[in-house]
C-alpha angles and dihedrals in degrees: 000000000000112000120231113247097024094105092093078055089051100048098043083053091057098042079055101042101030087177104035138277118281100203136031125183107194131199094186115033101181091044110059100018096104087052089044088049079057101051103034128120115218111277093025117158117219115189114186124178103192127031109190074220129054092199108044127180100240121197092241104187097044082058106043092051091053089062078239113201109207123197127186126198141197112201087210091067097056107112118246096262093044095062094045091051086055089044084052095050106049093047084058094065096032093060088035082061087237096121114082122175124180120239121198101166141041109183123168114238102268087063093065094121085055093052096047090053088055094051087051092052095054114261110207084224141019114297104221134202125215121218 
């Protein structure tokens, strides 16, 4: 499913990567493969470790013709040390102030349906949920 309003986000992919992105590392499968079957380079390699379907519909042909490389993963099977490098790394450039992640909704905990609804829709940012 291509959102409305993500062709500004097409285009400024394709001004960057004239010739397609390589890898792609995907937090929702189901949800943007339509947009990554869109952006990749022949031979890219997308790895995804969630899809909000289990089923999803896939763009087969785009794909295919891309010589698409899919990789699933299951964050269970990362070894120990593994785990702990990521964990490294991302403390690194949380605490360097580099990381920077958009926010569009705070919602306290009893509002999780709402929340939900706003990550199905398509929040431009996480939808977080207070203790």
């Amino acid at each position: 499913m291509f959102l409305t309003g993500s062709q500004h986000l097409l285009d400024d992919v394709r001004k960057a990567a004239p010739d397609g992105v390589d890898r792609i590392a995907e937090v929702d499968f189901a949800g943007h493969i339509e947009f990554n079957a869109m952006i990749i380079a022949v031979g890219a390699t997308i790895s995804s470790y969630y899809s909000a379907d289990a089923r999803p519909p896939t763009p087969y042909w785009p794909l295919g013709f891309a010589d698409t490389n899919l990789r699933l993963l299951g964050s269970h099977d990362f070894a120990p040390e593994v785990k702990a490098h990521a964990a490294a790394e991302l403390t690194a450039v949380l605490l360097d102030g580099s990381l920077r992640i958009a926010v569009s909704e705070r919602l306290p905990l009893d509002r999780v349906a709402i929340a939900h609804e706003h990550v199905e829709r398509g929040a431009p940012g996480r939808v977080l949920l207070r203790l």
